[in-house]
NUTIZA-295377 format. One line per 2 residues: number of its first residue (from 1); their letters; for each residue x, y, z of C-alpha. Coordinates in steps of 0.001 Angstrom, whole numbers, plus 500000, padded with zeros to 6 digits. Layout:
NUM	a	X:Y:Z ~ ...
***
This chain:
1	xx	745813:731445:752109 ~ 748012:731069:749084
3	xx	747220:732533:745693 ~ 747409:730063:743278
5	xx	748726:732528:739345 ~ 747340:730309:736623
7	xx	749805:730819:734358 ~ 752906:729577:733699
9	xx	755335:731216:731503 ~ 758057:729402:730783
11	xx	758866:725265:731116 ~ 761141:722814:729846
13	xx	759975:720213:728351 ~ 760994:716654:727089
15	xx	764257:718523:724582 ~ 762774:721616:723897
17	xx	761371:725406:725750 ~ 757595:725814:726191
19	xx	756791:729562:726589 ~ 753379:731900:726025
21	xx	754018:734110:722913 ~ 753569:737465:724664
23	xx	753484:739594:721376 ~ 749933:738331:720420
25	xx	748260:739162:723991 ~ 745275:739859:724959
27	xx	744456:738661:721152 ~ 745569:735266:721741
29	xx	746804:733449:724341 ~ 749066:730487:722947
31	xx	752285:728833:723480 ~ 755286:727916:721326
33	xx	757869:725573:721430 ~ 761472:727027:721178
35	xx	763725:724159:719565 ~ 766793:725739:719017
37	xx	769221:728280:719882 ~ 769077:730585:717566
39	xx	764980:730353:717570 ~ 765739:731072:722031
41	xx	768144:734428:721120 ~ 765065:735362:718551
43	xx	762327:734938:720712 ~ 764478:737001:723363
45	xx	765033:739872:721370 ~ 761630:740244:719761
47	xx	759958:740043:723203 ~ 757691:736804:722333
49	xx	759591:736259:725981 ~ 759925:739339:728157
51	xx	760362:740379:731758 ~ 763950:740116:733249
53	xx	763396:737069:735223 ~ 761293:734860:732716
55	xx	764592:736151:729695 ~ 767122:734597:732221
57	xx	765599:731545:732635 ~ 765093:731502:728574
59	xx	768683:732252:728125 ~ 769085:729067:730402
61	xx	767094:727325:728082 ~ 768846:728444:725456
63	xx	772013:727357:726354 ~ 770556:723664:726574
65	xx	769703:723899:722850 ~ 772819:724661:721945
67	xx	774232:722021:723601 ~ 771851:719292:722007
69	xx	772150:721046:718718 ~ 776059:720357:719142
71	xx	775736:716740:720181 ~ 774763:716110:716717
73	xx	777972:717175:715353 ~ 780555:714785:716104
75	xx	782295:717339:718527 ~ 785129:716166:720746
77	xx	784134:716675:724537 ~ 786979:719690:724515
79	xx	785312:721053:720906 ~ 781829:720702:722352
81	xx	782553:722728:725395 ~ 784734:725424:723818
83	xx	781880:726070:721255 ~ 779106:725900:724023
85	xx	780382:728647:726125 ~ 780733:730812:722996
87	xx	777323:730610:722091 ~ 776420:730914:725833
89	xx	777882:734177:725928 ~ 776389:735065:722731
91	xx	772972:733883:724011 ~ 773603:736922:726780
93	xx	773732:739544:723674 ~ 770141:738657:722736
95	xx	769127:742132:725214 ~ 771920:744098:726978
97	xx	769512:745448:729920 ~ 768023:742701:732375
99	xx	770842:741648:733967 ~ 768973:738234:735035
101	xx	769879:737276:731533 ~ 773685:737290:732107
103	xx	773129:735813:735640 ~ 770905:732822:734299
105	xx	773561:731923:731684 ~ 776417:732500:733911
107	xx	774773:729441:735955 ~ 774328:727667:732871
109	xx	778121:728006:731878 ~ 779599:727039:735436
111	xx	777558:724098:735229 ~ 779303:722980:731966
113	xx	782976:724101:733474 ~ 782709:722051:736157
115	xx	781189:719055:735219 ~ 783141:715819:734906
117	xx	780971:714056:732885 ~ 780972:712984:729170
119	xx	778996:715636:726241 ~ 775578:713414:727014
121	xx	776045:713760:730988 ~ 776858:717230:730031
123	xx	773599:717869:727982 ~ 771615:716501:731019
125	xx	773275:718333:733647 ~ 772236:721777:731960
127	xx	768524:720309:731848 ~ 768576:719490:735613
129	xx	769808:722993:736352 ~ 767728:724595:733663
131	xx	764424:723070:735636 ~ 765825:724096:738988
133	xx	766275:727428:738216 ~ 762701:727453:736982
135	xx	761293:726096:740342 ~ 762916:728812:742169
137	xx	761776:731850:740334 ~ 758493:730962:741275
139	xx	759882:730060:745259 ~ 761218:733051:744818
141	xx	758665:735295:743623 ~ 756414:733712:746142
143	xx	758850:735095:749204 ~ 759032:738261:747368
145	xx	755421:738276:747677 ~ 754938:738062:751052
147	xx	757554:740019:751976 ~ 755980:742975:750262
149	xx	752544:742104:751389 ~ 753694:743087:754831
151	xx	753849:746570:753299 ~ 750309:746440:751272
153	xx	747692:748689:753922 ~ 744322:746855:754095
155	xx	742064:748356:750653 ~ 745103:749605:749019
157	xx	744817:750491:745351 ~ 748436:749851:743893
159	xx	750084:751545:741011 ~ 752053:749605:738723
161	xx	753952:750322:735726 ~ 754903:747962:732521
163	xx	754364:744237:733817 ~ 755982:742187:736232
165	xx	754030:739852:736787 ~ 753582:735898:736098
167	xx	754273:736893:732389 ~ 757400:738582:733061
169	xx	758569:735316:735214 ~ 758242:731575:735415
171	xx	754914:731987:736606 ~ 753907:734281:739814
173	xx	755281:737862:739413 ~ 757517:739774:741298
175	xx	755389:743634:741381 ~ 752584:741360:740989
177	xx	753660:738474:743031 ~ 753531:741202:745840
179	xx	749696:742140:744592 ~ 748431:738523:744428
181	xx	750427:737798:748162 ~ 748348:740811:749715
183	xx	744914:739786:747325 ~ 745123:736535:749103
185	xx	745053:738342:752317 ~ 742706:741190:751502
187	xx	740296:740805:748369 ~ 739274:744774:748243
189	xx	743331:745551:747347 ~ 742810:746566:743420
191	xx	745352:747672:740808 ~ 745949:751078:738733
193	xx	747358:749458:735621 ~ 749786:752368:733465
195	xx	749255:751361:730031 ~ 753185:751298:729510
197	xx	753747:753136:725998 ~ 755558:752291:723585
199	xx	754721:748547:723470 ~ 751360:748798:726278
201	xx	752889:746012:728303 ~ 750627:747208:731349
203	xx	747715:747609:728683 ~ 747617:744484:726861
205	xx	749661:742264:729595 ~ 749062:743501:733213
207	xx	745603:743867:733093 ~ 744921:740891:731003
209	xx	746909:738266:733530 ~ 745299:740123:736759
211	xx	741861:739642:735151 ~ 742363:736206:734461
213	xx	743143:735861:738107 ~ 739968:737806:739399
215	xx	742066:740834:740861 ~ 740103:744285:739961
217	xx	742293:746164:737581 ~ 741882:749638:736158
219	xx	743863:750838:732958 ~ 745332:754719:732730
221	xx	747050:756034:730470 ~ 751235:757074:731388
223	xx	750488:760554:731534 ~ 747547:759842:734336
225	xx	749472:758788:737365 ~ 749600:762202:739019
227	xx	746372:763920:737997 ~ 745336:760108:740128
229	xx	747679:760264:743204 ~ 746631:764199:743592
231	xx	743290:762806:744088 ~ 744136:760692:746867
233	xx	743272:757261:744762 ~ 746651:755539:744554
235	xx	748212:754752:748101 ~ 751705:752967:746267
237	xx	753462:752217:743683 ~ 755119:749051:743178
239	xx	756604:748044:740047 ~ 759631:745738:738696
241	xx	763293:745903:737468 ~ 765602:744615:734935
243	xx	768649:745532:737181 ~ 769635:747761:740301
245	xx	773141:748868:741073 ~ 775286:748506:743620
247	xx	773338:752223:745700 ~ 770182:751288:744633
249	xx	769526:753503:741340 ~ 767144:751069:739660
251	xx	766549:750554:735480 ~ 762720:749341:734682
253	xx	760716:750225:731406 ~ 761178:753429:730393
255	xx	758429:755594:732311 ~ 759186:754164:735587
257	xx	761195:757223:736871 ~ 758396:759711:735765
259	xx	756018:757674:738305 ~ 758697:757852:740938
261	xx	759174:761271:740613 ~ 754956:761785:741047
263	xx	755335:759033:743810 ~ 757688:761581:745784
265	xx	756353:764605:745224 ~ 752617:763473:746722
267	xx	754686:761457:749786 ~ 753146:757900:748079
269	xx	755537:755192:748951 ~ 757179:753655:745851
271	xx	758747:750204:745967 ~ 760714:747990:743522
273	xx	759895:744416:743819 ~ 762978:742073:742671
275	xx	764801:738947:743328 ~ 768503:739475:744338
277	xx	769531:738178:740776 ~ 768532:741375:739833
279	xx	771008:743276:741591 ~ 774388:743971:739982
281	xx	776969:744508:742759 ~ 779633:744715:740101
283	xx	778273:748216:739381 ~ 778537:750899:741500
285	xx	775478:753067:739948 ~ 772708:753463:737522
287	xx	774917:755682:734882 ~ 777216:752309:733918
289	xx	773851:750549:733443 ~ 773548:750089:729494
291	xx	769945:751264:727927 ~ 768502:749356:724908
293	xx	767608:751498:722127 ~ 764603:749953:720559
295	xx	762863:750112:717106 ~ 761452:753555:716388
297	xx	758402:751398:714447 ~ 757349:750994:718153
299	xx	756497:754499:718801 ~ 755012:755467:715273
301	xx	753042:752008:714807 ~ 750521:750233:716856
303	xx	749793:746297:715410 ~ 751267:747777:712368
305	xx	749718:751051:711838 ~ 751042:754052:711969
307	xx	750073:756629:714349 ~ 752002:759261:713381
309	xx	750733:761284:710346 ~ 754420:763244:709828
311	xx	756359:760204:707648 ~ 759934:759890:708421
313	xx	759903:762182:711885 ~ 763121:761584:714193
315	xx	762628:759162:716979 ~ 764155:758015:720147
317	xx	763284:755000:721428 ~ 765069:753898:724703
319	xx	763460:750642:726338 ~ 764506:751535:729657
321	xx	765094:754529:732177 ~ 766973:754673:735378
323	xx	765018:755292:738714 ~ 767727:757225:741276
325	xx	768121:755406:744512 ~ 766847:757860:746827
327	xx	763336:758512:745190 ~ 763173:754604:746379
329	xx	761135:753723:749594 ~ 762362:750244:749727
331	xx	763582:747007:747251 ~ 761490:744037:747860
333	xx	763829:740959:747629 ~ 763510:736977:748713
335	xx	765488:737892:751636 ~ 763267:741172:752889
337	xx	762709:744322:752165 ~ 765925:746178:751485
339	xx	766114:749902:752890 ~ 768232:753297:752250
341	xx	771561:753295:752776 ~ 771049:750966:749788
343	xx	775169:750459:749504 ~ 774519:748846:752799
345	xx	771759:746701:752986 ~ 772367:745660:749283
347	xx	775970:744690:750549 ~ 774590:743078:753418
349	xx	772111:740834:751404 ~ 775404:739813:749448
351	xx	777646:739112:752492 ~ 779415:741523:751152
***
């Protein structure tokens, strides 16, 4: 049987990008249309899009209202192009860590150097890609699903941390893809939900899309994972990534390498569930992956208020940390599960 997500992140549509705003749920759950490129490289940076797979295909997006935003200024085809790719790589500044970003535009921009065709044929050429690219994140996703399924026992409660899920993609979830693949199979597997400080992805996103597919979902707090997995109640973790490394080392929301240390300590298998695009073979570990530092009103403010009574305390806010390959029990791609030695099956995958 296959589980049918009912949501759908991200779509072109008509001359324009349909997305869900993800900063106003579980309050609201709405859409907004994205009309230019500058409107695509904000929504990108303030997260109303978020989840490495669903930013690349937004930066693909992007890149096609750019080009219709040029059309309207009497460019030569040699101007048009030249000014396109600049923005393009612009568009891939919008949030240095998800390398799907850079990928997704990097498709975008050899689609406009090698096409033959005038700025119009152009314009419709990055559409056409732009829409494939969405309908195989969710192929995708769907492979990655079953693939990790395979590795789901029957009754399995599942940790995940931050979300990536349908929200974080086109529209079926890598981490989550692999939950709804093994739901579909066996409807007692449930979810342990971390809340995901500083911004509660897991809190106000995870749990809201699982419940809206009728998957059980409980929410902990970060600091609960190992008082849990002591107990015997989690049986593995499975969570995202916004890009792995050449060995494996693995950067996700920042938390994720606290759970993976718990994970290894109590001998509970711990998984990263990602499409190849994910993967940067160009380098060799996670210490050349860059970090975002976010806002610090993130940590001392929830919806606005702050929560910390000391005004004008020093804070550190990085968005991301960096798992180590070898606390890793496998990487659950399109193509299979990828195992330790990482530099090998990773270069494998690549034909490498």
């Amino acid at each position: 049987m296959e589980f049918k997500s009912k949501i759908k992140t991200i779509e072109w549509v008509d001359n324009y990008s349909k997305m869900v705003d993800q900063t106003v749920i579980p309050y609201e759950y709405k859409f907004v249309n994205i009309t230019s490129g500058k409107e695509m490289f904000e929504a990108i940076r303030n997260m109303i899009v978020r989840g490495a797979p669903a930013i690349g295909i937004a930066g693909a997006h992007g890149v096609i209202l750019y080009a219709q935003e040029f059309e309207q200024e009497g460019l030569t085809r040699e101007e048009f192009v030249k000014k396109l790719i600049e923005k393009a790589e612009y568009m891939k500044t919008s949030r240095p860590t998800a390398v799907n970003l850079m990928w997704a535009v990097d498709k975008q921009i050899e689609v406009i150097k090698n096409s033959k065709s005038d700025i119009k044929g152009i314009i419709e050429e990055l559409k056409a890609n732009g829409i494939k690219l969405e309908n195989e994140d969710i192929e995708i996703n769907k492979k990655i699903g079953d693939y990790g399924a395979e590795v789901v026992p029957k009754g399995a409660t599942i940790l995940t941390h931050c979300n990536a899920g349908a929200l974080a993609t086109v529209g079926y979830g890598t981490a989550l893809g692999v939950v709804r693949s093994a739901f579909a199979k066996d409807n007692t597997i449930q979810v342990f939900a971390d809340e995901t400080r500083p911004r509660q992805q897991g809190a106000r996103i995870t749990t809201f899309e699982l419940a809206m597919d009728g998957i059980p979902v409980t929410l902990i707090t970060d600091g609960m994972c190992s008082y849990f997995m002591k107990k015997g109640m989690i049986d593995m973790v499975v969570v995202g990534a916004d890009r792995i490394a050449a060995n494996g080392d693995t950067a996700n929301k920042i938390g994720t390498y606290t759970v993976a240390i718990a994970a290894k300590y109590h001998n509970i298998p711990f998984y990263i569930a990602a499409p190849l695009s994910t993967i940067d073979v160009s380098i060799k570990s996670g210490d050349e992956i860059p970090i975002e530092e976010r806002s610090h009103e993130e940590v001392t403010h929830i919806n606005g208020k702050p929560v910390c009574a000391l005004k004008g305390v020093n804070v550190i806010n990085p968005g991301f940390d960096v798992t180590p390959a070898e606390l890793i029990s496998g990487i659950i791609t399109e193509k299979g599960i990828l195992r330790p030695d990482y530099k090998k099956s990773i270069s494998e995958a690549f034909n490498l």
